[in-house]
C-alpha positions as CSV (number, residue, x, y, z in Angstrom):
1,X,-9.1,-37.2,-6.1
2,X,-5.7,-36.2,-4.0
3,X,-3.9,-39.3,-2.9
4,X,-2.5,-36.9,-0.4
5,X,-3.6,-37.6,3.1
6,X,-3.0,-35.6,6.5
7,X,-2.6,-36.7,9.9
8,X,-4.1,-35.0,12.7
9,X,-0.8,-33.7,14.1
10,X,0.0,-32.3,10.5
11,X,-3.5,-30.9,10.4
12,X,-3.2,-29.0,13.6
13,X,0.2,-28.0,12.6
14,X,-1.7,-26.1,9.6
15,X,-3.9,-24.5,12.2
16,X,-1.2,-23.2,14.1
17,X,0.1,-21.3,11.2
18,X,-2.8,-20.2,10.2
19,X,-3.6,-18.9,13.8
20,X,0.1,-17.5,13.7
21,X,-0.9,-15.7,10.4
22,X,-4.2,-14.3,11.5
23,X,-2.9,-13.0,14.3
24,X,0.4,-11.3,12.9
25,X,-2.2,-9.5,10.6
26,X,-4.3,-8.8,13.2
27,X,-1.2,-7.2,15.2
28,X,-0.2,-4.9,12.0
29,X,-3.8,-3.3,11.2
30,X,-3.7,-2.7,15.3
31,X,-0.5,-1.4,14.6
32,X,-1.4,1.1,11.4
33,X,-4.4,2.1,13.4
34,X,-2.3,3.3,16.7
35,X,0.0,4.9,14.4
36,X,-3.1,7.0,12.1
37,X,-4.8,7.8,16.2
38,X,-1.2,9.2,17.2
39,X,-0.8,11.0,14.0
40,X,-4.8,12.0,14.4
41,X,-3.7,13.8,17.9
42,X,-0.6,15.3,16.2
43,X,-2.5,17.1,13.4
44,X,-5.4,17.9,16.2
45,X,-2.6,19.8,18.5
46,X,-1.1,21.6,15.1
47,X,-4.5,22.6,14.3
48,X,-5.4,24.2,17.6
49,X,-1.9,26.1,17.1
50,X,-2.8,27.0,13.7
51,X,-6.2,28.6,14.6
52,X,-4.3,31.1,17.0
53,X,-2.2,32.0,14.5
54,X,-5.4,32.8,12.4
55,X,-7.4,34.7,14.8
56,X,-3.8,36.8,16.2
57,X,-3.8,37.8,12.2
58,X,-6.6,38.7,11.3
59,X,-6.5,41.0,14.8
60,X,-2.8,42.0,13.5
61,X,-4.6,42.7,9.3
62,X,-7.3,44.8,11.6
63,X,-4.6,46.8,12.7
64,X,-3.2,47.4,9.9
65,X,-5.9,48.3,8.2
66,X,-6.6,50.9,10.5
67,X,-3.0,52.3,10.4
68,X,-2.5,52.4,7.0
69,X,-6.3,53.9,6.7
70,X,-4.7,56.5,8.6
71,X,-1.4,56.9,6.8
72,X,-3.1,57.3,3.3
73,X,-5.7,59.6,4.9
74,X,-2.0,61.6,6.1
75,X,-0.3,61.5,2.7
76,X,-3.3,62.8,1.3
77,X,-3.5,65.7,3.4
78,X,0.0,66.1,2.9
79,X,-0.6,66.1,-1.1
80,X,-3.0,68.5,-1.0
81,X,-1.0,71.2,0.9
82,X,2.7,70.1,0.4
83,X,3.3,74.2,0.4
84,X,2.7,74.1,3.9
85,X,4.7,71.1,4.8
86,X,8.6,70.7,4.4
87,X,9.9,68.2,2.7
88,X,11.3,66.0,5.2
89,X,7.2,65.8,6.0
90,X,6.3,64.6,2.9
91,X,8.8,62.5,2.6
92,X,8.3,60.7,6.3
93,X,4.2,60.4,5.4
94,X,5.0,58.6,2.0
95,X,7.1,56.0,3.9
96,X,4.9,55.8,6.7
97,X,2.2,55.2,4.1
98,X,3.9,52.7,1.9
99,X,5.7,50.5,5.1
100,X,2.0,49.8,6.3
101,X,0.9,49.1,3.3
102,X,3.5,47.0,2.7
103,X,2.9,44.9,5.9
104,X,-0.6,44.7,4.9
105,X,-0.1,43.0,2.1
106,X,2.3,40.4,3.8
107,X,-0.6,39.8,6.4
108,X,-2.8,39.0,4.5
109,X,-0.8,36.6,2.3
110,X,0.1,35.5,5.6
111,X,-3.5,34.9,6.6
112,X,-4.2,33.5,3.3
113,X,-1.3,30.7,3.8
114,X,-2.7,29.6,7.1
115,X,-6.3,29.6,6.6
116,X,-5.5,26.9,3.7
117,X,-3.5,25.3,6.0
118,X,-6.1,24.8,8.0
119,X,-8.3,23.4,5.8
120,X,-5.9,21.4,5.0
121,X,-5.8,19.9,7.9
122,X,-9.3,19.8,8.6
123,X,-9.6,17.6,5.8
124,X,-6.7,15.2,6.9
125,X,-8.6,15.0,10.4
126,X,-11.5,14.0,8.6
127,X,-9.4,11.3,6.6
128,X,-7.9,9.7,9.6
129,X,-11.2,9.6,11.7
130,X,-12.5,7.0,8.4
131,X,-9.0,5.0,8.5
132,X,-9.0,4.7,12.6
133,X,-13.2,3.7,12.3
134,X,-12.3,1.2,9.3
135,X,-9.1,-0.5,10.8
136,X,-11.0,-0.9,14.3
137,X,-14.0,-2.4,12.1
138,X,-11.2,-4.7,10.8
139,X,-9.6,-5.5,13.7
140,X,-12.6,-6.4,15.6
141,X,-13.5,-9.2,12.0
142,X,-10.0,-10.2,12.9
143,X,-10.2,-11.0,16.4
144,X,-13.9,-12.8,15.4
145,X,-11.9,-15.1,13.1
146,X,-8.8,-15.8,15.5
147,X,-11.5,-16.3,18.5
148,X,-13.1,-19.0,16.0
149,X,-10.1,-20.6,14.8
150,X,-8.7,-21.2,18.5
151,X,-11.9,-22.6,20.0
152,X,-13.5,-24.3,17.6
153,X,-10.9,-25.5,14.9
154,X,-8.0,-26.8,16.3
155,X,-10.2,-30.0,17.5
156,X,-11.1,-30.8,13.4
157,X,-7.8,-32.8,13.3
158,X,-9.5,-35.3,15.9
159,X,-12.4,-35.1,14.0
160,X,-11.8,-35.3,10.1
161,X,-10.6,-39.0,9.8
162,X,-11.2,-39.7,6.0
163,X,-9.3,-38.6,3.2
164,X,-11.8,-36.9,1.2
165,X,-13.6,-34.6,4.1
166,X,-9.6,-33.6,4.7
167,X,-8.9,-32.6,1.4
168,X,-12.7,-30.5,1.4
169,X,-11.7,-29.2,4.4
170,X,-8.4,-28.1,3.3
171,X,-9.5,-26.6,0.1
172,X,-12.3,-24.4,2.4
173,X,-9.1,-23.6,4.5
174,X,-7.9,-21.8,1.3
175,X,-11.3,-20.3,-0.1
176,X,-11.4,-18.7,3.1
177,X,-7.9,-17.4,2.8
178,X,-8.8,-15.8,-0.3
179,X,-11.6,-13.8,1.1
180,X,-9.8,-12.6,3.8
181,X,-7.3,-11.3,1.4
182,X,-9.9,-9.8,-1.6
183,X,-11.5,-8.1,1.9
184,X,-8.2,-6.9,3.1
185,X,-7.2,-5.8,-0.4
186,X,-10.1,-3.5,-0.6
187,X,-9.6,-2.1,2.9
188,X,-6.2,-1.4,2.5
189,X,-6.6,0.1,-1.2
190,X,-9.3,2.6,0.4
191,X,-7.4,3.8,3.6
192,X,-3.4,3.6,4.0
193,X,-3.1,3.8,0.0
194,X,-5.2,6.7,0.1
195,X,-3.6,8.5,3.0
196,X,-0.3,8.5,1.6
197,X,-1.6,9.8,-1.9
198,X,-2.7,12.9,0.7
199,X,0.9,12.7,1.9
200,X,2.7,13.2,-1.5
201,X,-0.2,16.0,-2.2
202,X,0.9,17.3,0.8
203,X,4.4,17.6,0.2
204,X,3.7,18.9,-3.5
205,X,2.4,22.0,-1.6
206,X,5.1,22.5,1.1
207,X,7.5,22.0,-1.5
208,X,6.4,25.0,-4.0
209,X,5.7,26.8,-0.4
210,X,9.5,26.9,0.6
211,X,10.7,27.2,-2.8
212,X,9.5,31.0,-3.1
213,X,11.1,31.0,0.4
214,X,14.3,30.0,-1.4
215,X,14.6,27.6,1.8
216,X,17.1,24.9,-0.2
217,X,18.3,23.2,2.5
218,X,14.4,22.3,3.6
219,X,13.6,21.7,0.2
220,X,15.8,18.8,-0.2
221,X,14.7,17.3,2.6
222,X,10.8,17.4,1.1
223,X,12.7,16.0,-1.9
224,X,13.8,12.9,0.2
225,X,10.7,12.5,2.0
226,X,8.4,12.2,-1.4
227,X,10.6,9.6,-2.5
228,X,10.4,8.0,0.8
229,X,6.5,8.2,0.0
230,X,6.4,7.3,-2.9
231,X,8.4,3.9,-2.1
232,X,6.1,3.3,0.9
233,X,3.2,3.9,-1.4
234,X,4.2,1.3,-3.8
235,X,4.9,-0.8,-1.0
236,X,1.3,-1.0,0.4
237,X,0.0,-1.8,-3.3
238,X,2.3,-4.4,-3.6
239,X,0.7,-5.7,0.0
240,X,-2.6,-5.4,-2.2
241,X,-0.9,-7.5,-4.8
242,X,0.5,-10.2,-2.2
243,X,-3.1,-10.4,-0.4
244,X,-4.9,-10.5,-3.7
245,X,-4.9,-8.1,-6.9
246,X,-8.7,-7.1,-7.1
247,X,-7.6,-6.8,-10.8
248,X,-7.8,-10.7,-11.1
249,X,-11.7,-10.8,-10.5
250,X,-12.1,-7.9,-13.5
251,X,-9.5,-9.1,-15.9
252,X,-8.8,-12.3,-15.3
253,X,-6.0,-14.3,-14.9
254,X,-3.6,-13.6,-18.0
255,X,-3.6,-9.5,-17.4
256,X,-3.3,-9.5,-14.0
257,X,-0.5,-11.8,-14.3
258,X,1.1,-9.7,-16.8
259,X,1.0,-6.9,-14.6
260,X,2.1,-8.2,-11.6
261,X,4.6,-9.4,-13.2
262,X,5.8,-5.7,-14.8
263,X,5.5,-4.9,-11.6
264,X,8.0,-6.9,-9.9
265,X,10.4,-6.7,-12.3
266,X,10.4,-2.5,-12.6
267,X,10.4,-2.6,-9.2
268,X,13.7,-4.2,-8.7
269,X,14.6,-2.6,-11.5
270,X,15.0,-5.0,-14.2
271,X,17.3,-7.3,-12.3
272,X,16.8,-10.3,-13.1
273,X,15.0,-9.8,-16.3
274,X,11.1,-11.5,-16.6
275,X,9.8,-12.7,-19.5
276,X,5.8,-13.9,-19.7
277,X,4.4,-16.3,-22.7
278,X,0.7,-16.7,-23.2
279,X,-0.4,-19.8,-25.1
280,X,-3.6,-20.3,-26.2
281,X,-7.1,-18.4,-25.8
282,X,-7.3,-16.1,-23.2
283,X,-10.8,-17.3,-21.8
284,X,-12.4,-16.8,-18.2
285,X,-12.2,-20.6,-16.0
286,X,-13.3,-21.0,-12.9
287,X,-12.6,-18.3,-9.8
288,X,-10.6,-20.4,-7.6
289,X,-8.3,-22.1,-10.2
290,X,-7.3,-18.4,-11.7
291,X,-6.8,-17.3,-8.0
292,X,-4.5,-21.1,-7.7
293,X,-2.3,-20.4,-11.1
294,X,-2.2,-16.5,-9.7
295,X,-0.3,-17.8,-6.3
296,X,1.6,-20.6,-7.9
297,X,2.8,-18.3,-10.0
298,X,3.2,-16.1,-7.3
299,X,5.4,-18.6,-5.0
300,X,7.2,-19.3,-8.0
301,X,8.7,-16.4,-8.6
302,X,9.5,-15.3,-5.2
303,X,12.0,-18.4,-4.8
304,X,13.4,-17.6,-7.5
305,X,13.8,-13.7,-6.3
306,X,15.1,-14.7,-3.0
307,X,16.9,-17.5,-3.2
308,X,18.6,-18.3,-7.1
309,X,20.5,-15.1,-7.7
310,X,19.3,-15.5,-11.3
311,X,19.7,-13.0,-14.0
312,X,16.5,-13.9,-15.9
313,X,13.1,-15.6,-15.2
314,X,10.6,-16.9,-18.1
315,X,7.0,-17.2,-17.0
316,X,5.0,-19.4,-19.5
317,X,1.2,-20.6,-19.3
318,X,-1.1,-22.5,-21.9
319,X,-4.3,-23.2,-22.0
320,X,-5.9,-26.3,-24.0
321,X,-9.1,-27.9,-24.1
322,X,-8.4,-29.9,-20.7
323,X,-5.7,-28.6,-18.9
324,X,-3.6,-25.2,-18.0
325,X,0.2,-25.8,-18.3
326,X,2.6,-23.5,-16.4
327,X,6.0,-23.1,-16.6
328,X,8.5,-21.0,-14.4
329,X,12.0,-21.1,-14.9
330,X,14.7,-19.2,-14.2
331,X,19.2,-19.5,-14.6
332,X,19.7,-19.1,-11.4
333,X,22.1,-21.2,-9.1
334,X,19.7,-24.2,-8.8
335,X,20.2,-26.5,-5.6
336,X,20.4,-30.4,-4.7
337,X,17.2,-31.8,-5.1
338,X,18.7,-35.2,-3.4
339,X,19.4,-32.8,-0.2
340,X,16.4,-32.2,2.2
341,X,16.3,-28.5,3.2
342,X,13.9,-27.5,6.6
343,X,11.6,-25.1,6.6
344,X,10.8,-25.5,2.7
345,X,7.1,-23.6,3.0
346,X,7.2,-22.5,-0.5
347,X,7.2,-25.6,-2.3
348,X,5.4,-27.6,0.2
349,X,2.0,-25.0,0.0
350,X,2.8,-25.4,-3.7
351,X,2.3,-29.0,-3.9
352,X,-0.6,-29.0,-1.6
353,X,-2.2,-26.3,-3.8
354,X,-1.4,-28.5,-7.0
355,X,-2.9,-31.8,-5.0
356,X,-6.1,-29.9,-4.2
357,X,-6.3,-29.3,-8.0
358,X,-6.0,-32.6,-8.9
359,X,-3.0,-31.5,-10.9
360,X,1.0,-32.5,-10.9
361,X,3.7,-30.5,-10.4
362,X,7.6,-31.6,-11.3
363,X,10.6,-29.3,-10.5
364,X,14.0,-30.2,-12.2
365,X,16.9,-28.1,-10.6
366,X,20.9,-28.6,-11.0
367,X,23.4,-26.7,-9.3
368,X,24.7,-23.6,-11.2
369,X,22.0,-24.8,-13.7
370,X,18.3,-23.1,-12.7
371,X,15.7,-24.4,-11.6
372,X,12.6,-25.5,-13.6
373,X,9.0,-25.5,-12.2
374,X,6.2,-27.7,-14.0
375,X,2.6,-27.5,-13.0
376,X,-0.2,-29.0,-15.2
377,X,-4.0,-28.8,-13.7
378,X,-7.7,-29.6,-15.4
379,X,-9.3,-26.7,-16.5
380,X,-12.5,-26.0,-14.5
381,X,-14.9,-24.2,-16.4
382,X,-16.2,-20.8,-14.9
């Protein structure tokens, strides 16, 4: 077992952040929810508009069709018995003829354009009315969870004395965590994910409507606002990565890590450089020690992202009969490990992590030299 132990202060110190996290999290699903009802009531005012526009057509097409009835019903007469008609006659019912057939065409097209509009919009009502249901559904787990964690909770600290029911405690602290990510994961993955697929679909359509427009101008701003899209999009599935990647539970651990990895790197495009190193079989363990090498990992290369301005990162894990070993290093500026620096979360959830495992960690770091972590934890079988 750990030969970590927790105070009550410290304890309740870990409740407050978790409270603190629960409830930021709780505050940003509020947040997308407001911002899918206010875009909800914009799309519902548009639509009304839009019908107008449909029905004032199709009266306009009726119209038309009448007129140009009429005009074709003219020229035909006019055909027929051009001896008795001067030329300037002909001439005028030809005109007449083709002009309103010529704006019956464009009505239509018009009424074409507006009735898939519509639809279009129809359909997006219908996608936002699931999003608003599912993030109240959320919200409302949410508030279940903070309403438990501020009652009930805060008073284990005076309760959990021993070392052992601390450390049992803690490590449910973190199961719990992970569920409330894989949950999250899943309910971002189906809504906000999905609705800005619909948005890039969306501007596909706009964009190929105003090109035969020839509108350029509007056109590159449709340009800007898909790239805009498409980095918000990626930024909501990396979310999904940072709360858990679902592709951990039907990969495993060495493919998701690859991955995620691929993915940080291209997205900050190639700088610093990653490099991941495999050793040994690639077999299934147990759920919550992939899910602890996932974050550690995970934590590991963040510092190094944010805080050694390094221009390459290697990522190494074995396996062997009794342990996983897991390497992270990076040639970045390194710091003093003799100095004690506040507010140094990262590698203080990482050796709490490691302790629950029953593992040890080590990190050697120099300045201007890199920094080197060192994690090694018993394999626990699946």
């Amino acid at each position: 077992m750990s030969k970590h132990k927790l105070t009550s202060k410290a304890l309740d110190e870990i409740f407050e952040k978790i409270i603190g996290t629960v409830g930021d999290s709780k505050n940003e699903v509020y947040r997308l929810s407001e911002d899918a009802r206010q875009e909800y009531q914009q799309i519902k005012e548009e639509l009304e508009v839009l019908k107008g526009k449909v029905l004032e057509t199709i009266e306009q097409g009726d119209k038309l069709e009448t007129q140009a009835r009429l005009a074709r019903k003219r020229l035909s007469d006019v055909s027929r018995h051009f001896q008795i008609y001067s030329e300037p006659e002909v001439k005028d019912a030809y005109e007449k003829a083709h002009e309103l057939q010529t704006k019956l065409l464009m009505n239509q097209q018009s009424e074409y354009q507006l009735r898939n509009r519509r639809d279009e919009l129809e359909r997006r009502l219908l996608t936002l009315e699931e999003t608003i249901k599912r993030a109240d559904h959320l919200v409302g787990q949410i508030s279940v969870v903070l309403n438990y964690l501020t009652s009930d909770l805060k008073q284990v600290g005076e309760i959990v004395e021993d070392a052992i029911q601390k450390e049992y405690f803690g490590f449910r602290i973190i199961e719990a965590q992970e569920e409330e990510r894989k949950r999250l994961s899943r309910e971002i993955h189906d809504g906000p994910a999905q609705m800005l697929a619909n948005v890039m679909m969306r501007s596909e359509l706009i964009d190929r409507i105003y090109r035969e427009r020839s509108a350029k101008e509007a056109m590159e701003e449709i340009r800007d606002l898909r790239k805009m899209v498409r980095s918000a999009l990626y930024e909501v599935r990396r979310i999904i990565y940072d709360l858990r990647p679902m592709a951990l539970d039907d990969l495993g651990l060495i493919p998701t890590l690859r991955k995620y990895l691929d993915t940080i790197e291209d997205y900050n495009e190639g700088k610093p450089r990653i490099t991941f190193i495999s050793i040994g079989q690639e077999k299934r363990t147990a759920s919550k020690l992939e899910v602890a090498l996932f974050r550690l990992v995970q934590e590991a290369v963040t510092n190094a992202l944010k805080h050694a301005d390094a221009t390459e990162i290697q990522v190494k894990i074995e396996f062997n009969n009794e342990h996983a070993i897991l390497l992270v290093k990076d040639d970045g500026c390194g710091f003093n490990q003799e100095e004690k620096k506040e507010n140094s979360f990262g590698l203080i959830g990482m050796k709490e992590r490691v302790d629950l495992l029953d593992g040890t960690i080590s990190v050697h770091s120099k300045i201007n030299q890199g920094t080197l972590v060192m994690i090694k934890v018993p394999i626990i079988a699946a």
